[in-house]
C-alpha positions in Angstrom: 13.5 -28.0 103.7 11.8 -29.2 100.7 8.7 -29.4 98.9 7.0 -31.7 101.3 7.1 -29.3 104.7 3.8 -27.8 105.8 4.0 -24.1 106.5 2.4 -22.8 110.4 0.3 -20.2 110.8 -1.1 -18.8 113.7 -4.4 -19.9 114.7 -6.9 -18.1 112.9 -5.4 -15.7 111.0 -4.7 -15.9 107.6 -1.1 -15.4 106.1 -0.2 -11.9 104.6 1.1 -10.8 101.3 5.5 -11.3 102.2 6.9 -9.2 100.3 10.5 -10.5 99.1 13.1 -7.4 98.2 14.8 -8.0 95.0 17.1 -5.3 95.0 18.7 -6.4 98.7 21.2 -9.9 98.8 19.5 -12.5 101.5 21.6 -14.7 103.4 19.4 -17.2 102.4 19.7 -16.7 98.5 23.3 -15.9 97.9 23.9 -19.5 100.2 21.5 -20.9 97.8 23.3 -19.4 94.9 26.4 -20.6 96.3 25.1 -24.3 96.1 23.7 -23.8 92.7 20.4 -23.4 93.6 18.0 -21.6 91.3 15.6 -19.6 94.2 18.5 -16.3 93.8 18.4 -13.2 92.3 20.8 -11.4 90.1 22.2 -9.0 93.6 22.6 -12.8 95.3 24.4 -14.2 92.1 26.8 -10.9 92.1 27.8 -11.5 95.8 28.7 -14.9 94.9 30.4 -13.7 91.9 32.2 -11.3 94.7 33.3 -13.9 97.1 34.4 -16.3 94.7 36.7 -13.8 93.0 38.1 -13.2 96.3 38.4 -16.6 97.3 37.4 -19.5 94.2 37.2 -22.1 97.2 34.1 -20.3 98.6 31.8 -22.8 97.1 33.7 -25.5 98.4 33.4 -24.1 102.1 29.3 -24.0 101.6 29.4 -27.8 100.0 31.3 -28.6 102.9 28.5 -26.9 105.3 26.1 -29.1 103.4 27.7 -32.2 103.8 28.2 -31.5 107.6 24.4 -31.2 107.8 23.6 -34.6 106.1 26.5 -36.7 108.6 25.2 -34.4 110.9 21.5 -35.4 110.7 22.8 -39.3 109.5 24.6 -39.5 113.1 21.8 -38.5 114.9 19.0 -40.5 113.4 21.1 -43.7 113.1 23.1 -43.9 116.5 21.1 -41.8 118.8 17.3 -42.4 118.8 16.6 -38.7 118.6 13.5 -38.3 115.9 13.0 -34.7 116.7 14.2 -32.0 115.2 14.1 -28.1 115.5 16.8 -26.7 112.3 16.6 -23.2 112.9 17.7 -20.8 110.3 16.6 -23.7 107.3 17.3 -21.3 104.3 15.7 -22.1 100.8 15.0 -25.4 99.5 18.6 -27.8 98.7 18.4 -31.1 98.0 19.3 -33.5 101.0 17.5 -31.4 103.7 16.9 -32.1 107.4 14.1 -34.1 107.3 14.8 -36.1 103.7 18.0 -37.8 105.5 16.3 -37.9 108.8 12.9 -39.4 107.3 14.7 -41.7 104.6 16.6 -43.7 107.8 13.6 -43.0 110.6 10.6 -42.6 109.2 8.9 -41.3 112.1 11.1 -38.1 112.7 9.7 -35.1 113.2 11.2 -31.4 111.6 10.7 -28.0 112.2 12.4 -25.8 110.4 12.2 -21.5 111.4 13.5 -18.5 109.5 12.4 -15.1 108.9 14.0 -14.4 105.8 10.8 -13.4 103.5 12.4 -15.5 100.5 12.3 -18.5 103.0 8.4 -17.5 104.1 7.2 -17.2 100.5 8.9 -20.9 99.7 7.8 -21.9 103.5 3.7 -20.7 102.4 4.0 -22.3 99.2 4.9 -26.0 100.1 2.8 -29.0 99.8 0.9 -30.1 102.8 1.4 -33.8 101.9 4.1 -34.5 104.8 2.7 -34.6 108.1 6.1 -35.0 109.5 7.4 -31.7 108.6 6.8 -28.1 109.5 8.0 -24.7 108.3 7.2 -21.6 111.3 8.3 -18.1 110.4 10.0 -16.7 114.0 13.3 -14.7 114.7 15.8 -17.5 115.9 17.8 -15.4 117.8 14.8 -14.4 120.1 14.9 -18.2 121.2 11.5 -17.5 123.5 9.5 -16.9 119.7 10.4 -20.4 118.8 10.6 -22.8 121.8 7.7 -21.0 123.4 5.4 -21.3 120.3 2.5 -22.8 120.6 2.7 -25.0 117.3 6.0 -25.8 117.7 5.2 -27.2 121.3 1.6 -28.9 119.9 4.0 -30.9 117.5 7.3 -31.4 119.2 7.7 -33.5 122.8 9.7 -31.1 124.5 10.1 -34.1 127.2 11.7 -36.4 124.7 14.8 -35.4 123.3 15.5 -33.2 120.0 18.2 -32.2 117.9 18.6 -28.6 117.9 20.7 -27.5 114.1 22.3 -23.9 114.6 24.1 -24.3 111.1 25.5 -21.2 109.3 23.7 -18.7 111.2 25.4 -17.2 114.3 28.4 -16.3 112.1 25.4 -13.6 110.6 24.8 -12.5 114.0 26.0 -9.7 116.2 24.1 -8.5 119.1 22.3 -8.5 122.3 22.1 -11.2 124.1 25.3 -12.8 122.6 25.4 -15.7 120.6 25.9 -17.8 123.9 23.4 -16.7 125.7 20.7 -17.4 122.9 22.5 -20.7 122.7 21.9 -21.5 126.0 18.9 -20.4 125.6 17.6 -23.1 123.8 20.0 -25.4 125.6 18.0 -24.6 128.7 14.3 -25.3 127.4 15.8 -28.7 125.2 15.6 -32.2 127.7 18.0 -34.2 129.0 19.1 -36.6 126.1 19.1 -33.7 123.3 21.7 -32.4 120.8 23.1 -29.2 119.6 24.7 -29.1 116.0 26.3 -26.2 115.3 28.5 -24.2 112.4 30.4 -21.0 112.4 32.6 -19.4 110.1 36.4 -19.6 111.8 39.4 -16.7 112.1 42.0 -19.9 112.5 44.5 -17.1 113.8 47.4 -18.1 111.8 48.2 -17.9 107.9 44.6 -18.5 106.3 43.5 -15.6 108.6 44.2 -13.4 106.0 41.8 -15.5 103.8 38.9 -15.7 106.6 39.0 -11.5 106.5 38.9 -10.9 103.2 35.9 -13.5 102.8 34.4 -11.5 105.7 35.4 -8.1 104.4 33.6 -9.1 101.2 30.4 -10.4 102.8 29.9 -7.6 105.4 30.8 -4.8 102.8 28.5 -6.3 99.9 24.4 -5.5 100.2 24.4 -8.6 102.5 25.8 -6.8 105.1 26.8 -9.7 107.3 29.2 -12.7 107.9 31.6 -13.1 110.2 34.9 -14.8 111.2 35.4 -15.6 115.0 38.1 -17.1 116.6 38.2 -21.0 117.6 38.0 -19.4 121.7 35.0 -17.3 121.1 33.2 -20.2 119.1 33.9 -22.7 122.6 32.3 -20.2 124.7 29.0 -20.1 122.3 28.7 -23.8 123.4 26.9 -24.4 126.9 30.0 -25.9 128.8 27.3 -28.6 130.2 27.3 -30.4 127.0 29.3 -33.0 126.3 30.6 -32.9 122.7 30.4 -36.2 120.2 34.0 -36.8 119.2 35.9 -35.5 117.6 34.5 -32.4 119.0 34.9 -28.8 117.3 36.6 -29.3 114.2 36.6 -28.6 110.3 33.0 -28.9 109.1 35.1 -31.5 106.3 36.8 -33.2 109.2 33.6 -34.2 111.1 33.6 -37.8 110.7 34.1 -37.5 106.6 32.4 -40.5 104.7 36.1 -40.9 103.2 39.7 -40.7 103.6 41.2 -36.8 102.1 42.6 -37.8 99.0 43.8 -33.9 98.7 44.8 -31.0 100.5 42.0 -28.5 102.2 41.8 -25.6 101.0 42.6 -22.8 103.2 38.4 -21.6 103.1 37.7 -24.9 103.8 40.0 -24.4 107.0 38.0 -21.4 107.7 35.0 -22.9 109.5 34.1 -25.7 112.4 31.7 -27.3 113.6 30.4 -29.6 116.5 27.9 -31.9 117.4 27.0 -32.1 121.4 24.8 -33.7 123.9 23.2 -32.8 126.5 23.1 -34.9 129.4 
């Protein structure tokens, strides 16, 4: 999400005051912080300080989300035809977002990015209305009925052409009911034939960088963020609707998926501590 995305409201009412805690990490901020963003406060900056002291690769795992995002969205605008799509849980403003990669090769896409974080809102309000192509909505994306059922989103996405559904970064912060599967098939369900699912999640590899994955996790859910968490490769498969069929390589490193370059060193063992896929739906 960047400067150019227009920010939904509903239909006739005019957007309240969002008030945006200072005192309280957001998920949003500290990833921001992490790739050297300047929207973070000084609580953000100190989990970051926190992680990193724990493990110094942590940045590298978040550049590494990034750059799984922009092959991500590359893949899909260059080789599939897909010019929707619905990023859910967008986060603050980085460069090489959603829709600059997927505008800059198809200029015709269309993006929706949704989050609830009030940081996110206040950027989401505040954005230039100068890009027809792109749209912010403020819903709860694990209540997948408040954004695939929302009116805007359905007035400016063709939910009977394909889209490209981005769950990146956000079910590892989630822990509830219904399970991360079920709100992933969810969406699934209400997407067309010819759509894709992206998706990222922090990984428990279950053998010696385990020990790394907890104490990233032990940091994250013990510091005022309150949330991150390392599954294992078994329970990430089973958040994936076993209908899909996955783009190869299938679940992997975020690094590995389809790199623009040969590894020229070793991965760290963060960087072995999350996966991601890319899959379609038939």
């Amino acid at each position: 999400m960047a400067s150019t995305a227009r920010s939904a409201q509903p239909t006739g009412e005019a957007p309240g005051p969002v008030r945006v805690d200072r005192e309280k990490a957001s998920i949003a901020r500290v990833y921001n912080a992490t790739l050297g963003g300047k929207d973070n406060y000084a609580v953000d900056r100190e989990v970051f300080a926190r992680m990193q002291a724990v493990v110094p690769e942590v940045q590298q795992l978040a550049l590494d989300h990034r750059a799984f995002l922009i092959r991500a969205t590359r893949f899909i605008a260059t080789q599939t035809g897909v010019v929707q799509y619905l990023d859910c849980g967008s986060g603050l403003p980085t460069a090489e977002n959603t829709h600059e990669v997927a505008q800059r090769i198809a200029p015709t896409s269309k993006v929706v990015y949704v989050d609830n974080d009030p940081s996110v809102i206040a950027h989401g309000r505040a954005l230039l209305e100068d890009d027809d192509q792109t749209l912010f909505i403020a819903a709860d994306i694990f209540t997948p009925s408040q954004v695939v059922d929302d009116a805007t989103v359905r007035s400016f996405l063709d939910f009977d052409r394909p889209i490209a559904l981005f769950l990146l970064g956000v079910l590892h912060h989630y822990d509830g009911t219904p399970t991360p599967a079920e709100i992933v098939a969810e969406y699934v369900d209400a997407l067309p034939s010819g759509s894709y699912l992206a998706l990222t999640h922090f990984l428990d590899p279950e053998d010696e960088d385990s020990e790394v994955a907890r104490r990233i996790e032990h940091v994250m859910v013990n510091s005022p963020m309150g949330t991150g968490l390392f599954r294992t490769r078994a329970e990430i498969e089973a958040m994936i609707p076993p209908q899909l069929e996955p783009v190869e390589p299938g679940l992997v490193q975020v690094s590995q998926w389809w790199p623009d370059g040969p590894w020229l060193r070793p991965h760290a063992p963060a960087q072995r501590c999350a996966v991601g896929v890319v899959a379609r739906k038939p």
